[in-house]
GUZAZA-532360 format. One line per 2 residues: for each residue x, y, z of C-alpha. Coordinates in steps of 0.1 Angstrom, whole numbers, plus 2048, in hexadecimal, padded with zeros to 3 digits. Example, Ala and Ser with C-alpha at 12.3 -4.5 7.8 and 13.67 -1.06 7.14 Angstrom:
BEGIN
87B 7D3 84E  889 7F5 847
//
This chain:
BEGIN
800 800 800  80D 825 7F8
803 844 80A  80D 86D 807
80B 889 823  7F7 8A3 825
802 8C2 83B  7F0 8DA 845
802 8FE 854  7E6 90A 863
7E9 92E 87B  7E8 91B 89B
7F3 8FC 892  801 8E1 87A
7EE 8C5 873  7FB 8A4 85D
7E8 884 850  7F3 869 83C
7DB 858 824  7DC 83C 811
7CF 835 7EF  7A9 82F 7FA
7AA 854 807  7AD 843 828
7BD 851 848  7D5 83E 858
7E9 856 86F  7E7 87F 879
7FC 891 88D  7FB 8B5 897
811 8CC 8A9  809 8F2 8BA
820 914 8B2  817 933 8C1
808 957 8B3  819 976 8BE
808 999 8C3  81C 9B3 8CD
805 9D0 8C9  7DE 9D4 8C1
7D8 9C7 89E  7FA 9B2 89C
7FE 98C 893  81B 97F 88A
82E 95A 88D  856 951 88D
857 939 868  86B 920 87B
856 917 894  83E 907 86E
85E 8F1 866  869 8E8 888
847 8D9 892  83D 8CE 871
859 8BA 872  852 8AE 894
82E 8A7 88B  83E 892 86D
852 87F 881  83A 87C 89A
825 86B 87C  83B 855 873
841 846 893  81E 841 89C
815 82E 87F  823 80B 873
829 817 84F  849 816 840
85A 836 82E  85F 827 80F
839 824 808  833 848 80F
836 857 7ED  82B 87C 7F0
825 899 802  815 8B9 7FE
806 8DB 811  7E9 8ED 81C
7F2 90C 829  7E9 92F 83C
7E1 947 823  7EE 96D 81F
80D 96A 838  828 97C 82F
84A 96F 834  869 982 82A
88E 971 820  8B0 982 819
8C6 974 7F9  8D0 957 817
8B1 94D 81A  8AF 959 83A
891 964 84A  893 98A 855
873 98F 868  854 97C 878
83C 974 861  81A 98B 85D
7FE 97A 860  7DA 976 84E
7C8 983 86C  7DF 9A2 873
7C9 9C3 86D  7E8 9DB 873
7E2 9E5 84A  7C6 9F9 846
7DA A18 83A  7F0 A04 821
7CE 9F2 813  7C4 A16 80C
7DF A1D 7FB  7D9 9FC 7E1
7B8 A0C 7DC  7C0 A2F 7D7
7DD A23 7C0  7D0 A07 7AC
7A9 A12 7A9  796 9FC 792
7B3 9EB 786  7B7 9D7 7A9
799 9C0 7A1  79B 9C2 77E
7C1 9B0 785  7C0 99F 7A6
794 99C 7AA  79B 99F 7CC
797 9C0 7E2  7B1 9D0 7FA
7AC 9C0 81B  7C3 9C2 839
7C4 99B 837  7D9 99C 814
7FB 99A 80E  802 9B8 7F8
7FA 9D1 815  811 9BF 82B
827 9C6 817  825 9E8 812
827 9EB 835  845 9DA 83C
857 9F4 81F  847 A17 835
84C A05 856  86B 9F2 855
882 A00 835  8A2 9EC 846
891 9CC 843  883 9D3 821
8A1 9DD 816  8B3 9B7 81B
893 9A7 80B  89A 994 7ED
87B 97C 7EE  859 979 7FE
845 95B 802  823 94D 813
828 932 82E  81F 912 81B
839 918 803  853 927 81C
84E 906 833  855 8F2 80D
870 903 809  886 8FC 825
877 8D6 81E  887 8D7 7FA
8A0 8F1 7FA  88C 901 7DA
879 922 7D9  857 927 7C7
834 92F 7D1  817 921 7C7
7FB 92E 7B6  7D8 92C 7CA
7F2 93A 7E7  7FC 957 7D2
7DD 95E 7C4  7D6 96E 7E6
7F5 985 7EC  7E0 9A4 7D5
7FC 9A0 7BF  7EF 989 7AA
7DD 98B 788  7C8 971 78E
7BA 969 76D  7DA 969 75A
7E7 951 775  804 96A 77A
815 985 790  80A 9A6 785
825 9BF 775  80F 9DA 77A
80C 9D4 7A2  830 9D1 7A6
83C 9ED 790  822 A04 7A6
82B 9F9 7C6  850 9F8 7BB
859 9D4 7C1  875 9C4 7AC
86E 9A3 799  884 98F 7B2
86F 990 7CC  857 97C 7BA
85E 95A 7BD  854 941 79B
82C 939 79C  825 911 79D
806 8FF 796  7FC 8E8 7BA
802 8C8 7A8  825 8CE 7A1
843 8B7 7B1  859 8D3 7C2
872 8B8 7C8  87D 8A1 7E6
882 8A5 801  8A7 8B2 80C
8BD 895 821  8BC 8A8 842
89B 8AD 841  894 888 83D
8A9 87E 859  895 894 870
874 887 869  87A 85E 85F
870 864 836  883 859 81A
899 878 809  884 86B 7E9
864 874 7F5  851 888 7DE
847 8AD 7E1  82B 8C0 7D3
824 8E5 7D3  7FE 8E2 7E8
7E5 8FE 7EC  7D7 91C 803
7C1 90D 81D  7A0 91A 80B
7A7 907 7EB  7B5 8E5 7FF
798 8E6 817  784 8EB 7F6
794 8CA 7E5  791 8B8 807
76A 8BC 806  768 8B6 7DE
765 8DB 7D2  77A 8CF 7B4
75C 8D8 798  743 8EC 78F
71D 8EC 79F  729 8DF 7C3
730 8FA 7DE  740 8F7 801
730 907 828  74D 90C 83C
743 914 85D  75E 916 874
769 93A 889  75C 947 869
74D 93C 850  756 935 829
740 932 80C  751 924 7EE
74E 917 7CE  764 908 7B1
760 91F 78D  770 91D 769
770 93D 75C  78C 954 765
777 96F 759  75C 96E 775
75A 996 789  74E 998 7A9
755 9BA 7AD  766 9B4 7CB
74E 9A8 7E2  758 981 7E2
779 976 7DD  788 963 7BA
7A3 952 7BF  7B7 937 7AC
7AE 915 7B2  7C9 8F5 7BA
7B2 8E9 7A0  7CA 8F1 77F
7BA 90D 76B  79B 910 783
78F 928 79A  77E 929 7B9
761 947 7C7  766 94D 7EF
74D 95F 805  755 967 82B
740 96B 848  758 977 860
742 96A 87E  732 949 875
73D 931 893  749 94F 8AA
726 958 8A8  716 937 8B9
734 935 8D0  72F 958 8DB
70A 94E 8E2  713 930 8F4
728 945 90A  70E 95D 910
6EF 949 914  6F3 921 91A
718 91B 929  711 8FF 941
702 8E8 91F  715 8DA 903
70E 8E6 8E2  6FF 8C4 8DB
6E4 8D0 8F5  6E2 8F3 8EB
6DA 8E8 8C4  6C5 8CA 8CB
6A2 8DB 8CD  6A8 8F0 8B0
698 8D8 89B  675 8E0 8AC
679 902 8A4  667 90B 885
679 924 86B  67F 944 878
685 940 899  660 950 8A6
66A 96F 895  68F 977 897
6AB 981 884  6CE 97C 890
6E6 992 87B  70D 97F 883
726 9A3 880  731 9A0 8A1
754 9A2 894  74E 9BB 874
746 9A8 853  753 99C 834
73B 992 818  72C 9A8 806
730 9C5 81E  754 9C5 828
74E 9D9 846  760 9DA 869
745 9F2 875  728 9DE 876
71B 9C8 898  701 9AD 899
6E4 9AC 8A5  6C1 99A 8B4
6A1 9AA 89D  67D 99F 8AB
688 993 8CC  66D 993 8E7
669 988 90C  658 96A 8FC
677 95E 8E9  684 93C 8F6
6AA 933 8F5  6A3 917 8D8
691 933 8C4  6B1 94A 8C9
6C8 92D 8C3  6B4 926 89F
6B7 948 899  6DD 94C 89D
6E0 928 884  6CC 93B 867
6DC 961 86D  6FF 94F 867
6EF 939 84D  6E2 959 83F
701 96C 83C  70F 94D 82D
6F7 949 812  6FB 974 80C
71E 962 7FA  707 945 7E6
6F0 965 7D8  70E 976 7C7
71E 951 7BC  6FB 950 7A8
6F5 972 79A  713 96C 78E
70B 94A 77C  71D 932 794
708 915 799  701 909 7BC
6F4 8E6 7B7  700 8D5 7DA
712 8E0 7F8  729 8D0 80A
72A 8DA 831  745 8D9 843
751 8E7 863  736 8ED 884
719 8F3 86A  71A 8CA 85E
717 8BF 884  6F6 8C6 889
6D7 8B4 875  6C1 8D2 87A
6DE 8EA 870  6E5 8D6 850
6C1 8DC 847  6C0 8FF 84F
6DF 902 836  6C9 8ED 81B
6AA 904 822  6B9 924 820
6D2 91B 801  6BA 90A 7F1
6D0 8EB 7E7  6D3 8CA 7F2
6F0 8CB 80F  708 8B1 81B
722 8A6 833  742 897 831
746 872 844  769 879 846
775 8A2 84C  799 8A4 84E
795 8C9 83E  7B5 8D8 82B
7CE 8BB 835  7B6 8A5 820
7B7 8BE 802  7DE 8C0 803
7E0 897 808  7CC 894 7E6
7E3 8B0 7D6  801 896 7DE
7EC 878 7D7  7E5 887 7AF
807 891 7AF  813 871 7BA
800 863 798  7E6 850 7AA
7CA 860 799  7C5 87A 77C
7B7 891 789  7AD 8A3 7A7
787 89D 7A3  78D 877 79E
79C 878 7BC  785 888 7D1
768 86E 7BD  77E 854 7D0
78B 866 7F0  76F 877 7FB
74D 866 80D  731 87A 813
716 877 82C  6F0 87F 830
6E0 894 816  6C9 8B1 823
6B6 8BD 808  6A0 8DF 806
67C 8DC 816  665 8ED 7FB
655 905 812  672 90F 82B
681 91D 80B  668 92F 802
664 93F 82E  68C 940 827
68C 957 80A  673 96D 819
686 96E 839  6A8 971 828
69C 994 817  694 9A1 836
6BB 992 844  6C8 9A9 828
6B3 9C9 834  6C4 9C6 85A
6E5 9D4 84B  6DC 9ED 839
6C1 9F8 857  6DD 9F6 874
6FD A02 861  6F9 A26 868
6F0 A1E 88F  70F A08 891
724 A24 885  719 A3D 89C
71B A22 8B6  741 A1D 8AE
74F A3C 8C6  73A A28 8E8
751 A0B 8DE
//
């Protein structure tokens, strides 16, 4: 039997499986590294804290399982999008890395705006937001001109922890499809962004497709983890797109519900042409020459968690969800907007709060409960509205995340998206996505959707009840009316903050 390795370099943590050639997992290890913030708005990590514990989760791997290293023929990544990590002509790292989630770049994302105009979207399809690598960027050359001055390379963290695996530097394309430098249709880094931003052509590193071999893996590196120096290599994905292949968002029609801290709408899409105006993000798939639509709720899970806190801390959340089913749709009455944190699709607005509309003193926990499910589901399917205005069929939906561990949630999803929703028997999440990348590499099947036809088991299908659709879409338009209602009283509510 052969297997391949999937890592995943997630913010908090790096997680690694290996799978064999049933899509089968046979062994995982994980291990922690930490998050430093300095200041308000700061988060930042020390790159050798990804290799020195992905290397001890590796070899942790290999000595928990029975398999020998000459039947492990690949491995690829999943990684942390957006980070920025900075190297000198040694290679050597000058600075922590900037992470996805550090907000410090509000004036420099201005300045993309101001600079680029139109052409931003029209190039990259992606807005200016704090999260991107471009800005960070930027801010590094106002803020820190010593260290910009040595920097003869950037990378994202995926393919900074491959290259001190292989010794080779390149970055990979769904990765570098969100550093804002990208033109993302063209599958290529954009003159015009560099030239305007003044950054030479060396600090771009060479684009490769996910499915390329990057190599082996270098002799010491071996040692330290127990593989063979022949192991094979492959370039992997951003987290989105491997969590998309590890679910089966690999083709057209089928559509994936994220719901984790927040939650993540996304679907797989052809045509390099398609313009959301901004308001969802297009990225470049691991799929070759595909695409992939991403809508954000910045508050999905956070938002039932935050209730749970609030209102039912002594019960589990198998309790708190359990008579939710008995609840009939629209929780007696209320809307439940999630922008406790701001929010990202469509409004990309870090003014905006949540809120309870219709409550009573007659409202019962359940009902509240029900109605924080649909306002997340809500915001969710705000994303799945703009996917089909603009043509992208939504034919199934694959749940994944908190959203698929609840029956009655799963149906909610179905009712309000009005497609049939599933589960997955099996979520590993983006470690599965970058195991199939290595298992296609590896030549074991042709393609990433054949893969995924023989990887990935699904479970229960929920499919749309006829007239909680119908309640749904009335109840949905007045979802939509909330923000517009409470946006001005959120802003004048932002100096009590």
């Amino acid at each position: 039997m052969k297997y391949v390795i999937g890592i995943d370099l997630g913010t908090s943590a790096v997680k690694v499986i290996l799978v064999n050639r049933e899509g089968e997992i046979v062994g995982k290890a994980s291990e922690p590294y930490p998050i430093s913030h300095e200041r308000p708005g700061f988060s930042e990590q020390d790159p050798e804290q990804w290799v020195s514990q992905t290397l001890s989760a590796l070899k942790k791997l290999l000595e928990s399982t029975p398999i020998a290293p000459e039947h492990i023929e690949g491995i690829s990544f999943s990684g942390q999008m957006h980070g920025l990590v900075l190297l000198d002509k040694h290679r050597q790292v000058l600075r922590p890395a900037i992470l996805w989630n550090d907000t410090r770049t509000t004036k420099q994302c201005k300045e993309i705006e101001t600079k680029l105009g139109s052409r931003l979207l029209d190039i990259t399809r992606n807005s200016a937001l704090e999260g991107f690598t471009l800005p960070k960027i930027i801010w590094v050359q106002e803020n820190e001109p010593e260290v910009w001055s040595k920097t003869d390379v950037f990378l994202l963290p995926k393919d900074y922890l491959r290259f001190r695996l292989t010794g080779r530097v390149h970055m990979e394309i769904s990765d570098a499809a969100g550093t804002l430098m990208l033109d993302v249709p063209n599958r290529s880094w954009s003159e015009e962004i560099a030239a305007e931003f003044g950054l030479d052509r060396h600090l771009f590193a060479e684009l490769v497709p996910s499915l390329q071999q990057m190599g082996t893996l270098l002799p010491e590196i071996a040692r330290q983890t127990g593989l063979r120096p022949e192991t094979k290599v492959f370039a992997g994905g951003a987290d989105n797109a491997c969590g998309a292949i590890g679910a089966g968002i690999v083709k057209q029609g089928v559509a994936l519900s994220s719901i984790g801290t927040s939650g993540v709408v996304l679907t797989c899409e052809n045509n390099r042409n398609k313009d959301f105006g901004g308001k969802v993000h297009f990225f470049n798939h691991a799929e070759p020459d595909a695409y992939y639509a991403m809508g954000v709720t910045l508050a999905a899970g956070y938002s039932l968690n935050w209730f749970k806190q609030l209102f039912a801390q002594s019960i589990s959340f198998e309790e708190l969800l359990q008579p939710v089913a008995d609840v009939p749709v629209g929780a007696g009455g209320i809307l439940f907007t999630p922008y406790l944190v701001g929010e990202r699709t469509p409004h990309a607005d870090s003014v905006i709060r949540g809120s309870f509309i219709g409550l009573s003193g007659s409202h019962s926990r359940a009902q509240l409960t029900r109605a924080v499910l649909e306002g997340i589901t809500f915001s969710l399917q705000e994303s799945v509205e703009l996917f089909r205005e603009a043509r992208i069929r939504v034919e199934k939906v694959v749940s994944i995340g908190g959203g698929a561990k609840s029956a009655a949630w799963l149906q909610i999803q179905a009712d309000i998206f009005d497609a049939p929703v599933v589960s997955l028997k099996n979520e590993q999440g983006p470690a599965m996505g970058a195991a199939m990348i290595a298992a296609v590499g590896a030549g074991w099947f042709s393609s990433l959707p054949n893969c995924a036809d023989s990887f990935i088991d699904y479970g229960e299908m929920y499919e749309p009840i006829k007239e909680n659709v119908i309640k749904y879409k009335q109840l949905f338009r007045l979802y939509r009316d909330v923000y517009t209602s409470t946006r001005t009283l959120n802003e004048r509510l932002k100096e009590f903050r």
